[in-house]
MOPAC internal coordinates of N, CA, C and O (Angstrom, degrees):
PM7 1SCF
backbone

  N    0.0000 0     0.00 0     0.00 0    0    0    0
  C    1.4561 1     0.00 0     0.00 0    1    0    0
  C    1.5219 1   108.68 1     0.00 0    2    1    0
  O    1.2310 1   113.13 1   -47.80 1    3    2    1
  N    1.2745 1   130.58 1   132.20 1    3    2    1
  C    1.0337 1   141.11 1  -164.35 1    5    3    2
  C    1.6081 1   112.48 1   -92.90 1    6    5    3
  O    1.2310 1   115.54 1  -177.70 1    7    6    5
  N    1.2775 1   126.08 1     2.30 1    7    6    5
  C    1.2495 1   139.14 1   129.76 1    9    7    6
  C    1.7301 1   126.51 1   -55.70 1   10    9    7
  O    1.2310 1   119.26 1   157.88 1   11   10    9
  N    1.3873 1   119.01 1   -22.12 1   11   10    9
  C    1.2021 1    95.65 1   178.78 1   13   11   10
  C    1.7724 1    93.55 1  -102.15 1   14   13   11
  O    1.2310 1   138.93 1   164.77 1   15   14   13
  N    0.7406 1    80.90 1   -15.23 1   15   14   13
  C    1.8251 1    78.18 1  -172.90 1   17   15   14
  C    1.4664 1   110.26 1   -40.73 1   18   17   15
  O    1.2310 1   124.48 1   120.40 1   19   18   17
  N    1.6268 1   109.01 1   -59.60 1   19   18   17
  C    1.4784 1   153.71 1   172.25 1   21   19   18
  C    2.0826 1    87.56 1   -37.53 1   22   21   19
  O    1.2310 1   126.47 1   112.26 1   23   22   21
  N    1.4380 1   105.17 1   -67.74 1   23   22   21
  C    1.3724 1    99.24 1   176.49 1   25   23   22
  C    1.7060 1   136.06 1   -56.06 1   26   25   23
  O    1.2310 1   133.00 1   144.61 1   27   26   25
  N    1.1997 1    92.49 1   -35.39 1   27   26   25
  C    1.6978 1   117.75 1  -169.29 1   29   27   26
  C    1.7179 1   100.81 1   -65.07 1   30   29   27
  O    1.2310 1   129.64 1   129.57 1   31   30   29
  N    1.4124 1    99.03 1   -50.43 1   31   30   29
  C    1.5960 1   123.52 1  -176.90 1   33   31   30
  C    1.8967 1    99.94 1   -58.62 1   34   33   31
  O    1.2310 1   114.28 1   124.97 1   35   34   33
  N    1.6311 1   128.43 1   -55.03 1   35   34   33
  C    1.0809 1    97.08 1  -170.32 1   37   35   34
  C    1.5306 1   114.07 1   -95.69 1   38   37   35
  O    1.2310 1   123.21 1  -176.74 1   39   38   37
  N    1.2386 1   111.45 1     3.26 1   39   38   37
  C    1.7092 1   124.29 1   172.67 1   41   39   38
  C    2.0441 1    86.25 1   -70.28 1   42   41   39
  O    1.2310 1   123.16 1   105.26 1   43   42   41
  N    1.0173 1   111.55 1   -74.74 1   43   42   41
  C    1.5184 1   100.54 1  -173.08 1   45   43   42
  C    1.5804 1   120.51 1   -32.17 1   46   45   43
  O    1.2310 1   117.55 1   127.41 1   47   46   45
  N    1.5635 1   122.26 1   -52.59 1   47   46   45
  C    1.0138 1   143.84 1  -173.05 1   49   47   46
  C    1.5523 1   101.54 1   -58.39 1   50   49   47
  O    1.2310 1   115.57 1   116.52 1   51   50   49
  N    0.9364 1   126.01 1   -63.48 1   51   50   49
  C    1.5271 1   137.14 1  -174.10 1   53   51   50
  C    1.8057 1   109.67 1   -51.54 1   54   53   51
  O    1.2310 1   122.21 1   127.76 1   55   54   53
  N    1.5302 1   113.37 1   -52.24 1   55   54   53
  C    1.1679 1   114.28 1   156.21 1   57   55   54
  C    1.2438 1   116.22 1   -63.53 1   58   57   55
  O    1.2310 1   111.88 1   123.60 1   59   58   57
  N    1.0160 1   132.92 1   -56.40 1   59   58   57
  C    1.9149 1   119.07 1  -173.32 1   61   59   58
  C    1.3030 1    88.74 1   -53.61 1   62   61   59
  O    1.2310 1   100.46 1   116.40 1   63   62   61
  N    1.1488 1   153.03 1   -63.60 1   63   62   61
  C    1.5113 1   145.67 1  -124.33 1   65   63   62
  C    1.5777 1   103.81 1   -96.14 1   66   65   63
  O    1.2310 1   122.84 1   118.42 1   67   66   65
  N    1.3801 1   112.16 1   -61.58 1   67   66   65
  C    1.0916 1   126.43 1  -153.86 1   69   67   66
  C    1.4181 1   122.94 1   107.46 1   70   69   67
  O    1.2310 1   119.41 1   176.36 1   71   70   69
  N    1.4520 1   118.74 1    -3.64 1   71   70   69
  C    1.4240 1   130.34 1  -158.37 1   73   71   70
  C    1.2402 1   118.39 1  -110.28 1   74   73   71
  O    1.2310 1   103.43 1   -39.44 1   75   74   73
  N    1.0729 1   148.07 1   140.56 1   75   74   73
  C    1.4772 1   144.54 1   174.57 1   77   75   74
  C    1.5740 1   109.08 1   -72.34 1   78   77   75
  O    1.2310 1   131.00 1   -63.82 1   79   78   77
  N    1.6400 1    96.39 1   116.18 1   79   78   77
  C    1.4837 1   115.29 1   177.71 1   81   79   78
  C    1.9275 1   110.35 1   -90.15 1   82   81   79
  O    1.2310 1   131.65 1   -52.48 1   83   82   81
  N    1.6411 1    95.12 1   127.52 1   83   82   81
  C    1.4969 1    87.21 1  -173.55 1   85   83   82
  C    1.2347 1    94.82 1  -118.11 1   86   85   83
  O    1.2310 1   122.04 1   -31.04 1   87   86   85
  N    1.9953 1   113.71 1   148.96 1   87   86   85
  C    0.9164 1   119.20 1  -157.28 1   89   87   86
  C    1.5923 1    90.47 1  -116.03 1   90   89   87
  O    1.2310 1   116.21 1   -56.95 1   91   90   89
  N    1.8681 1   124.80 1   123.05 1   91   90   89
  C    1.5504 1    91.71 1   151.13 1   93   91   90
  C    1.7148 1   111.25 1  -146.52 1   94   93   91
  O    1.2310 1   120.47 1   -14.05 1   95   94   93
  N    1.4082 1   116.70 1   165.95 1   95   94   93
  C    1.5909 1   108.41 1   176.08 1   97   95   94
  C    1.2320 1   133.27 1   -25.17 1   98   97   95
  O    1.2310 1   109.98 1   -17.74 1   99   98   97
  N    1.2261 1   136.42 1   162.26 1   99   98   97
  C    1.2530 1   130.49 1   152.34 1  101   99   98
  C    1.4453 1   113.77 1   -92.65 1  102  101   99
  O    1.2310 1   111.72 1    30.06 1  103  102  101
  N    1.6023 1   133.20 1  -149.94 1  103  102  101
  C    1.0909 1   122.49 1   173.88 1  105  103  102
  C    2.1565 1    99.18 1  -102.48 1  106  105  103
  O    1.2310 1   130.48 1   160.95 1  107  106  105
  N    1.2860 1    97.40 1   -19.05 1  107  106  105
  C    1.6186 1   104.97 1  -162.60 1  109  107  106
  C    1.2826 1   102.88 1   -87.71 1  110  109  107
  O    1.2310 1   120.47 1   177.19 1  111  110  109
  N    1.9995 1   116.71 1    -2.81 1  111  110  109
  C    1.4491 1    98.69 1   177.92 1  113  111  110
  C    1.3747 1    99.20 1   125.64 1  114  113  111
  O    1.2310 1   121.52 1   132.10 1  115  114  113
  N    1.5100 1   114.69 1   -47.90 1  115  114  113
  C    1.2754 1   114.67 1  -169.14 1  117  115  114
  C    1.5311 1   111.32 1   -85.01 1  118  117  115
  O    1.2310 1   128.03 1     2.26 1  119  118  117
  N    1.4407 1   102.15 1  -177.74 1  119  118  117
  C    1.6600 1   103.15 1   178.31 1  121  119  118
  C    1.6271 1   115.50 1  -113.41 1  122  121  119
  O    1.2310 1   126.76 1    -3.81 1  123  122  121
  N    1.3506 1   104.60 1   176.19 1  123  122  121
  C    1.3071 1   113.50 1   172.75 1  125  123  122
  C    1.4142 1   116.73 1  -141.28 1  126  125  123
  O    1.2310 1   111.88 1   -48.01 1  127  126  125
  N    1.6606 1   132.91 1   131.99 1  127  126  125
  C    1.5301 1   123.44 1  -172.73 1  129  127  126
  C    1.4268 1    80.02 1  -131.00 1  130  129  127
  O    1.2310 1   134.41 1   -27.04 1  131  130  129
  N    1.3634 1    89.73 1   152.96 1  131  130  129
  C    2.0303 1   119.77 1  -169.58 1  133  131  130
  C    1.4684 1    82.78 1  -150.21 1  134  133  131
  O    1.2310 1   137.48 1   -28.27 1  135  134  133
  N    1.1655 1    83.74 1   151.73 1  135  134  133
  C    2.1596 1   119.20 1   168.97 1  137  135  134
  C    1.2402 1   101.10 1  -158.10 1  138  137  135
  O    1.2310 1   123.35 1   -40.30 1  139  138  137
  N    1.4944 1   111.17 1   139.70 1  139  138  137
  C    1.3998 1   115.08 1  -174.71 1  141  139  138
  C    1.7550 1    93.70 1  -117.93 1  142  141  139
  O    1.2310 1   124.28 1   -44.57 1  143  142  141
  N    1.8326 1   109.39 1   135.43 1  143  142  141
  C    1.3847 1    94.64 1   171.99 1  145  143  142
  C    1.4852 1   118.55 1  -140.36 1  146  145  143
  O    1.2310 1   128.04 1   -62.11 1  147  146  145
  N    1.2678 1   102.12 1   117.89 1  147  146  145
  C    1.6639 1   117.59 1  -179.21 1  149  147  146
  C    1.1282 1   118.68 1   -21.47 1  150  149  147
  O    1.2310 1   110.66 1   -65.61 1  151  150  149
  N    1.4089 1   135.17 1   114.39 1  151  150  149
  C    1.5966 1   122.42 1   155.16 1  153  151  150
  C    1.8466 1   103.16 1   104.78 1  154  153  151
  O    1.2310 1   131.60 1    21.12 1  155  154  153
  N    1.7626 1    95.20 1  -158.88 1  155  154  153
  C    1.5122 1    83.28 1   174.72 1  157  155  154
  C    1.6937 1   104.70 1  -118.97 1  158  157  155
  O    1.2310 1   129.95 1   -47.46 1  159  158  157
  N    0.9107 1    98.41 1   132.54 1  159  158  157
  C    1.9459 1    96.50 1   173.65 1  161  159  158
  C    1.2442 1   101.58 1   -93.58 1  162  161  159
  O    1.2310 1   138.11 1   -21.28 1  163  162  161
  N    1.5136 1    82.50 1   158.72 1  163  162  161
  C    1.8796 1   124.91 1  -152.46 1  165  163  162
  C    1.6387 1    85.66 1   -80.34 1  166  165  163
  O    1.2310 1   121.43 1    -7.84 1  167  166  165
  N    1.1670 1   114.88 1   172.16 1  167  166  165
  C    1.6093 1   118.56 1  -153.84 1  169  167  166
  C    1.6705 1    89.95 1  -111.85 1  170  169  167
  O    1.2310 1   113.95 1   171.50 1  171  170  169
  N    1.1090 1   129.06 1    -8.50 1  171  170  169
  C    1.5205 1   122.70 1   157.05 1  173  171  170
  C    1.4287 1   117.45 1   -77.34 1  174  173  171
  O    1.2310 1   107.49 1   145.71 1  175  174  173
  N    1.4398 1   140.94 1   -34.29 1  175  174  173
  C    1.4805 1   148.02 1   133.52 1  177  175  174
  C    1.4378 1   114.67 1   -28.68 1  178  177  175
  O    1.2310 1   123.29 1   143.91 1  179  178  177
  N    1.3541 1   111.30 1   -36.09 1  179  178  177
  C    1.1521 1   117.42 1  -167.40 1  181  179  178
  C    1.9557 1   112.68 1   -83.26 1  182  181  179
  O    1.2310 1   127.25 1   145.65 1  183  182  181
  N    1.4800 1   103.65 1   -34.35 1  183  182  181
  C    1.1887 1   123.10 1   167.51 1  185  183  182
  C    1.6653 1   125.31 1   -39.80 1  186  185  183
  O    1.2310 1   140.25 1   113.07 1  187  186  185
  N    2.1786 1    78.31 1   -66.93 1  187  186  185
  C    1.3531 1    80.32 1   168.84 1  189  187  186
  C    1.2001 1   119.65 1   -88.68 1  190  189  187
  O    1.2310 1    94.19 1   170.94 1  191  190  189
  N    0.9656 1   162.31 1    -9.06 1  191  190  189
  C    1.8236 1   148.69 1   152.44 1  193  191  190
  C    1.3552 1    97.57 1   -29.83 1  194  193  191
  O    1.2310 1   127.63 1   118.17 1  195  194  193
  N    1.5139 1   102.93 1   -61.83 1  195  194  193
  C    2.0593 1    90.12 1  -162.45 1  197  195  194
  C    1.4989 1    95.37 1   -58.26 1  198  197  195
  O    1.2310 1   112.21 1   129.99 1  199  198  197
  N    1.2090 1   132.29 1   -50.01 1  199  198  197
  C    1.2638 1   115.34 1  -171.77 1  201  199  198
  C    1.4494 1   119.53 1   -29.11 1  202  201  199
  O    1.2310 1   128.42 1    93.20 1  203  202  201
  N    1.0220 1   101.39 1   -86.80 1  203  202  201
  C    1.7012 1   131.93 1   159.00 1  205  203  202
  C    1.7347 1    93.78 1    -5.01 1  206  205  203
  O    1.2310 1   116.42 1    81.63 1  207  206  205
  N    1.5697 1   124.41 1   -98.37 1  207  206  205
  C    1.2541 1   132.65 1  -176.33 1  209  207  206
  C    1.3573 1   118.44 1   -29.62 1  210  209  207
  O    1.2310 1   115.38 1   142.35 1  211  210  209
  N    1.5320 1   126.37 1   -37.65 1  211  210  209
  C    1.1032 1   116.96 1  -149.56 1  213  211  210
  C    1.5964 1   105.02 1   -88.51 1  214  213  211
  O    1.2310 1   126.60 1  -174.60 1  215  214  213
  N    1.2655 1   104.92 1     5.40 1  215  214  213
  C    1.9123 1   125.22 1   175.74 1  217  215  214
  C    1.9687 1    98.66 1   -56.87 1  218  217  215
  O    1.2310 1   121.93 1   117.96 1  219  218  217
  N    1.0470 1   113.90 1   -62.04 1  219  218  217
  C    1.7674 1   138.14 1  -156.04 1  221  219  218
  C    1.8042 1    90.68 1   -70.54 1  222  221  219
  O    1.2310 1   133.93 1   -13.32 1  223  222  221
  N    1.4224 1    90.68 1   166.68 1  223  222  221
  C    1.1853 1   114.11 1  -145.60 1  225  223  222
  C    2.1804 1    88.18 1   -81.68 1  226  225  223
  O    1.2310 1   136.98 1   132.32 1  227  226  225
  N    1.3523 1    84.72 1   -47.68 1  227  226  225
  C    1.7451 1    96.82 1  -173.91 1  229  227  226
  C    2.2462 1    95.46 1  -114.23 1  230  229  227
  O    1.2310 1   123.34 1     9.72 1  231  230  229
  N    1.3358 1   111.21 1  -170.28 1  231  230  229
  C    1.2877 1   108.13 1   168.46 1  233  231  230
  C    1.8111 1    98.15 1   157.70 1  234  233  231
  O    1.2310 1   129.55 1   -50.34 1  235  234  233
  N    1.1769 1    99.19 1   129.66 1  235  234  233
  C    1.4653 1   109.98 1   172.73 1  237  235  234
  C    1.7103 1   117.75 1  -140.96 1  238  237  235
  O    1.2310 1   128.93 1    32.58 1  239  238  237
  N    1.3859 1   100.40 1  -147.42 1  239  238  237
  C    1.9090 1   118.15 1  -166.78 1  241  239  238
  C    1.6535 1   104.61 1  -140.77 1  242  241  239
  O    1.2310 1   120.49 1   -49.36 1  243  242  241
  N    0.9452 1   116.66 1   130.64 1  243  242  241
  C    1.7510 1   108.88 1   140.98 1  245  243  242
  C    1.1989 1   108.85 1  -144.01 1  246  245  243
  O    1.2310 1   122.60 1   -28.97 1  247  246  245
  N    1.6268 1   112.63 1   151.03 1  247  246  245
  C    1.8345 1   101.10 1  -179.21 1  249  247  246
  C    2.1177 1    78.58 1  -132.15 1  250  249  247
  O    1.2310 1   137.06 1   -28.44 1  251  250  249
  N    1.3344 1    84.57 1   151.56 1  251  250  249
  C    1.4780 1   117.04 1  -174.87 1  253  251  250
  C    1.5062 1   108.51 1  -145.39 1  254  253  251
  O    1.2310 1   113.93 1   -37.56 1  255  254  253
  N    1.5717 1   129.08 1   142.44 1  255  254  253
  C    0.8329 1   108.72 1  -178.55 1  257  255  254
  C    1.6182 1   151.54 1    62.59 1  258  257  255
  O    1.2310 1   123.97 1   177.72 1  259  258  257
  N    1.4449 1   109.99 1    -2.28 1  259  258  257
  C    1.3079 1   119.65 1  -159.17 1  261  259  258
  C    1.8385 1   133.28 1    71.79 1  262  261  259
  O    1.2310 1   136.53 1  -158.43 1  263  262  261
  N    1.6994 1    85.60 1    21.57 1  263  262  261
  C    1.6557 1    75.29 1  -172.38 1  265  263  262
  C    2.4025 1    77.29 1  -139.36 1  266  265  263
  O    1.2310 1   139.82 1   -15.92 1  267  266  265
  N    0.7805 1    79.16 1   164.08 1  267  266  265
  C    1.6138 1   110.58 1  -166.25 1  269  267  266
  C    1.4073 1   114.60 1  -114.64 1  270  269  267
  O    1.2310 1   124.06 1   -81.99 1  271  270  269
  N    1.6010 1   109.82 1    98.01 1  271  270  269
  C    1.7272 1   123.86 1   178.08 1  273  271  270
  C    1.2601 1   109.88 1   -75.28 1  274  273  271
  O    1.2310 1   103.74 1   -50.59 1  275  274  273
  N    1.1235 1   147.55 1   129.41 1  275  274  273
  C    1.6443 1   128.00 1   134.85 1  277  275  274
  C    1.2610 1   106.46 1  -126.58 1  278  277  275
  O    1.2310 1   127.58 1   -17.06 1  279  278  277
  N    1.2545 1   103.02 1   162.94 1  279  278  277
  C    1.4712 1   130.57 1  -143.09 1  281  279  278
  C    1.5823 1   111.19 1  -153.92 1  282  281  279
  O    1.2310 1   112.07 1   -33.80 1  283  282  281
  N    1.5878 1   132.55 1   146.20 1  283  282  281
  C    1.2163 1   131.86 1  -140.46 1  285  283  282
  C    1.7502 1    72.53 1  -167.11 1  286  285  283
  O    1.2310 1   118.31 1   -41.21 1  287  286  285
  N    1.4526 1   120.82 1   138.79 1  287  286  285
  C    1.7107 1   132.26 1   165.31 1  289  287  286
  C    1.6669 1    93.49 1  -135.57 1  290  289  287
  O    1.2310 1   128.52 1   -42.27 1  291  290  289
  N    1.4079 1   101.19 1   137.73 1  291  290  289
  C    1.7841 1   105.65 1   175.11 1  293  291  290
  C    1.9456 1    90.33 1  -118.59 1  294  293  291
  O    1.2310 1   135.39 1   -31.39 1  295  294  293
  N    1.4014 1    87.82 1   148.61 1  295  294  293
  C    1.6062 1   110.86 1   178.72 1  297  295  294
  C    1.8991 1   107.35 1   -54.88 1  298  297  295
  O    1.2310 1   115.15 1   -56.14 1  299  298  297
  N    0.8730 1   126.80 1   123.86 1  299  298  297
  C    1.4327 1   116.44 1   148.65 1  301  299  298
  C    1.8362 1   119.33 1    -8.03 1  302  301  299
  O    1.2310 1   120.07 1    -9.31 1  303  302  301
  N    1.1164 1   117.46 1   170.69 1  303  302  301
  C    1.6531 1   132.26 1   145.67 1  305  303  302
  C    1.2662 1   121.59 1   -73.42 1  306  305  303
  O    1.2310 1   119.73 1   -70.48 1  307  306  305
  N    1.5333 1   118.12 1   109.52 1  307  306  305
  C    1.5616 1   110.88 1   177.45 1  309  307  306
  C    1.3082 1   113.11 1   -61.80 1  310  309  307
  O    1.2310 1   115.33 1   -20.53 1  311  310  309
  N    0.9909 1   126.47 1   159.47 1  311  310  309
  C    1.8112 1   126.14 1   166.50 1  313  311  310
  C    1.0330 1   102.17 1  -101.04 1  314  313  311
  O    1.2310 1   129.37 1   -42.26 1  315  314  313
  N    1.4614 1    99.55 1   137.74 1  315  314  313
  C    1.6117 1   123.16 1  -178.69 1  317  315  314
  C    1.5751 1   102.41 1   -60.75 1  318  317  315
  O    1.2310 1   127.17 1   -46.61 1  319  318  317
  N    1.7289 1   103.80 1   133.39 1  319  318  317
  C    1.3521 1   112.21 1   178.46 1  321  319  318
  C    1.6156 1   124.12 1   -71.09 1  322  321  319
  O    1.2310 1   120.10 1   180.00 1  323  322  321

């Protein structure tokens, strides 16, 4: 189910990071989880994040400010043909 995935992904995130991963809809159905993380992480944090991300359908970075977003979107549920 592509709901827990969505879950699994920001329970992981929150532990690698330390940060509170927020989970919310998209408009198409699907979701999106972001964690924002202070500063610069150590390149073993860094390991595991990509790990972590590379689960989701899409997944990227932005840093603003000195603090570091990433973000993971999973596809909707196809409907059965």
């Amino acid at each position: 189910m592509r709901s827990t995935r969505v879950f699994d992904l920001a329970s992981g995130l929150a532990g690698a990071t330390g940060a509170e991963a927020r989970i919310s809809q998209l408009p198409d159905g699907g979701y999106r989880v972001e964690a924002e993380l202070p500063g610069e992480p150590e390149t073993h944090d860094h390991r595991a994040v990509l790990d972590l991300l590379r689960r989701a359908d899409r997944y990227g970075h932005r840093y603003r400010t000195r603090t570091h977003t990433v973000w993971a979107e999973f596809d909707p549920p196809q409907e059965p043909s």
